[in-house]
C-alpha positions as CSV (number, residue, x, y, z in Angstrom):
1,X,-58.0,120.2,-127.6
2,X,-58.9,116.8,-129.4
3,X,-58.2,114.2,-126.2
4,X,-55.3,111.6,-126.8
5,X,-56.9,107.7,-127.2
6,X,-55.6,105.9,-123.8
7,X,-55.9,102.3,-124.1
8,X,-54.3,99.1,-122.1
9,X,-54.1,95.6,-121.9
10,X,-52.8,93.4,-119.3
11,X,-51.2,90.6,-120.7
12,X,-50.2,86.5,-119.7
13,X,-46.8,87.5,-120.3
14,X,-43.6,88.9,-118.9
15,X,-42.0,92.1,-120.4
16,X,-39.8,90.6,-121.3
17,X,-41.8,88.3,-123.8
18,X,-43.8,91.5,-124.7
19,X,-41.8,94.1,-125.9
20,X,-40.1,92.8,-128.6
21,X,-43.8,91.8,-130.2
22,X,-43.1,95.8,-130.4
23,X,-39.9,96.4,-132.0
24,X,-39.3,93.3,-134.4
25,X,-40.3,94.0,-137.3
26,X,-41.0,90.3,-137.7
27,X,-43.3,90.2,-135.2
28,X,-44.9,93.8,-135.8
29,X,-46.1,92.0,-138.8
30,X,-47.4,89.3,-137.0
31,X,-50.0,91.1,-134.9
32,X,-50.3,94.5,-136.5
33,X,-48.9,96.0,-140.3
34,X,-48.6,94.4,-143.0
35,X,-45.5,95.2,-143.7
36,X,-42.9,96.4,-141.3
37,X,-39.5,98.3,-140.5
38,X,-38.1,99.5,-137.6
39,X,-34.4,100.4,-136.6
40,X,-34.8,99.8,-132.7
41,X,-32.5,102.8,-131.0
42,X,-33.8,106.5,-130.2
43,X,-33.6,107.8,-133.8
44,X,-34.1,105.3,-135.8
45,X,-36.8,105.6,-138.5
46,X,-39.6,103.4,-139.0
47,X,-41.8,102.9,-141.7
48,X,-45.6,100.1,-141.4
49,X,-47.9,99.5,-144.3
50,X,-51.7,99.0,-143.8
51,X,-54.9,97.9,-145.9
52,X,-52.0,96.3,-148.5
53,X,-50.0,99.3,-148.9
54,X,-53.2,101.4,-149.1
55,X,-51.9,103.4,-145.7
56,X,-48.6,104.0,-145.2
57,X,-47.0,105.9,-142.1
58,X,-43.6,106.6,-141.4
59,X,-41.5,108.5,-137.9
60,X,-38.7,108.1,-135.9
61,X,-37.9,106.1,-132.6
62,X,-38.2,109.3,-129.9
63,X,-37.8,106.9,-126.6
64,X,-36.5,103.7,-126.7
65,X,-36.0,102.0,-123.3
66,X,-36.4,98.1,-123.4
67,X,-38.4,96.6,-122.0
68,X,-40.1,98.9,-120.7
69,X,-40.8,101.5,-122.7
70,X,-41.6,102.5,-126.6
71,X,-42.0,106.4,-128.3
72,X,-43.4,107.0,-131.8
73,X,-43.7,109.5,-134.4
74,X,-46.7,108.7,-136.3
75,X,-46.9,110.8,-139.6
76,X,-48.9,109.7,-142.7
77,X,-47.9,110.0,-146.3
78,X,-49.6,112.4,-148.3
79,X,-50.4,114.5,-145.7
80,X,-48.2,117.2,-144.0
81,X,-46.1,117.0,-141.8
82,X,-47.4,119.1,-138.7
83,X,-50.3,116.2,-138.3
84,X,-47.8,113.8,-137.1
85,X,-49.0,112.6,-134.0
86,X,-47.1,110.8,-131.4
87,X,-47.3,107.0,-129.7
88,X,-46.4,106.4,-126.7
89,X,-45.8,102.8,-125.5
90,X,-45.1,101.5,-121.9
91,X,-44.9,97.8,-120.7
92,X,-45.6,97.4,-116.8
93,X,-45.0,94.0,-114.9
94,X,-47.4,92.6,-112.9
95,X,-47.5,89.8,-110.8
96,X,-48.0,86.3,-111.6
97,X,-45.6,86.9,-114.9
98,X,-47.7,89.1,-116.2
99,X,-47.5,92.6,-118.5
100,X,-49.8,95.8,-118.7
101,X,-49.0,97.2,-122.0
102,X,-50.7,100.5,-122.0
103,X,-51.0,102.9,-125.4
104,X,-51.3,106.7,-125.7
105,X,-51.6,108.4,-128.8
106,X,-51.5,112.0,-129.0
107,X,-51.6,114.8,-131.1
108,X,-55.1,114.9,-133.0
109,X,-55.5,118.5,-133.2
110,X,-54.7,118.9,-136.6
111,X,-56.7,115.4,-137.9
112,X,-59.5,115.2,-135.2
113,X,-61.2,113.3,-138.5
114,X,-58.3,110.5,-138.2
115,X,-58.8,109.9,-134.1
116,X,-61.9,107.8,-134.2
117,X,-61.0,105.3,-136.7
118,X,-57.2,105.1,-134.7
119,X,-58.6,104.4,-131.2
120,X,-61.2,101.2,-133.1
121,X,-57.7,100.0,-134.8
122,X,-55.7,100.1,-131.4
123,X,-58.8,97.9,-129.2
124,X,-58.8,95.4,-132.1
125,X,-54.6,95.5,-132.0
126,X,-53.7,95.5,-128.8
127,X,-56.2,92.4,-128.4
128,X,-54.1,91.0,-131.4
129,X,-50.5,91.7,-129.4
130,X,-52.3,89.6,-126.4
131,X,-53.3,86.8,-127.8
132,X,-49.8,86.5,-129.9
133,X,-47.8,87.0,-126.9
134,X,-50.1,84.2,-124.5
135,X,-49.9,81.8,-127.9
136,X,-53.3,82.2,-128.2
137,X,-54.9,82.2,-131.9
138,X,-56.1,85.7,-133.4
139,X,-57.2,86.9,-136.9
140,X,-55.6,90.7,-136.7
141,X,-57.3,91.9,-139.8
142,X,-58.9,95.3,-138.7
143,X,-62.1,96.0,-140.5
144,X,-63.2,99.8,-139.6
C-alpha cells in the first residue's frame, strides 16, 4: 500500500480566519489554483485549474463541517476514474489564536507515480495558506 502524504502547518490565525482560505473560491485562488470553483455543502462539486489550465481536477465535497473540517474527492481529467484519491482537511485551534491546519491525502494505489510530485505541491501550499492567512507576503507559484 502506497502511504497517504500527512502534512501540517500551524498557523497565526484563528479557524475561524482559516477555513474559508479553504472553501472560497476567491481565496483558493489566492494561495493555491489558478482557477477555482467550489459549492461549499457535502455534495457539492468542485472543479481547480493548475500550470494555466494545463492540470485540471475535479470531485465532490464528501465532509463539510466548518470550521473545522474539509473532505475531498480529487480525480484528474483524462485519467479514470478509480485513481481519484481523497483529501482530507482538518483545522485545530490552538492557543494564543492560533490554527493547525493538518492535510491527508490518500489513495495513491492506483498512481503511486502522481504521490511524489503531490506531497512537494502541498509543503510549498500549505506554506502559501500561512502566510496569506498571517498577511504575510508569498509567491505560490509551485515549480516541481
Amino acid at each position: 500500500m502506497t502511504e497517504p502524504i500527512v502534512r501540517s502547518i500551524d498557523i497565526a490565525a484563528p479557524p475561524e480566519r482559516v477555513f474559508p482560505l479553504l472553501v472560497e473560491p476567491e481565496a483558493l485562488q489566492r494561495w493555491w489554483p489558478d482557477l477555482a470553483e467550489l459549492d461549499p455543502r457535502e455534495g457539492g462539486r468542485f472543479r481547480m485549474e493548475f500550470a494555466g489550465g494545463e492540470s485540471v481536477v475535479t470531485g465532490e465535497v464528501t465532509v463539510f463541517e466548518p470550521p473545522r473540517a474539509l473532505g475531498l474527492t480529487w480525480a484528474w481529467d483524462g485519467r479514470p476514474a478509480e485513481t481519484a484519491t481523497r483529501i482530507d482537511l482538518t483545522v485545530t485551534p490552538l492557543d494564543g489564536g492560533r490554527s493547525r491546519v493538518e492535510v491527508v491525502h490518500s489513495g495513491w494505489d492506483r498512481v503511486p507515480d502522481l504521490r511524489p510530485a503531490h506531497d512537494a505541491g502541498w509543503a510549498h501550499f500549505l506554506g502559501s495558506l500561512a502566510a496569506l492567512a498571517e498577511g504575510r507576503p508569498f509567491d505560490k507559484t509551485f515549480r516541481p
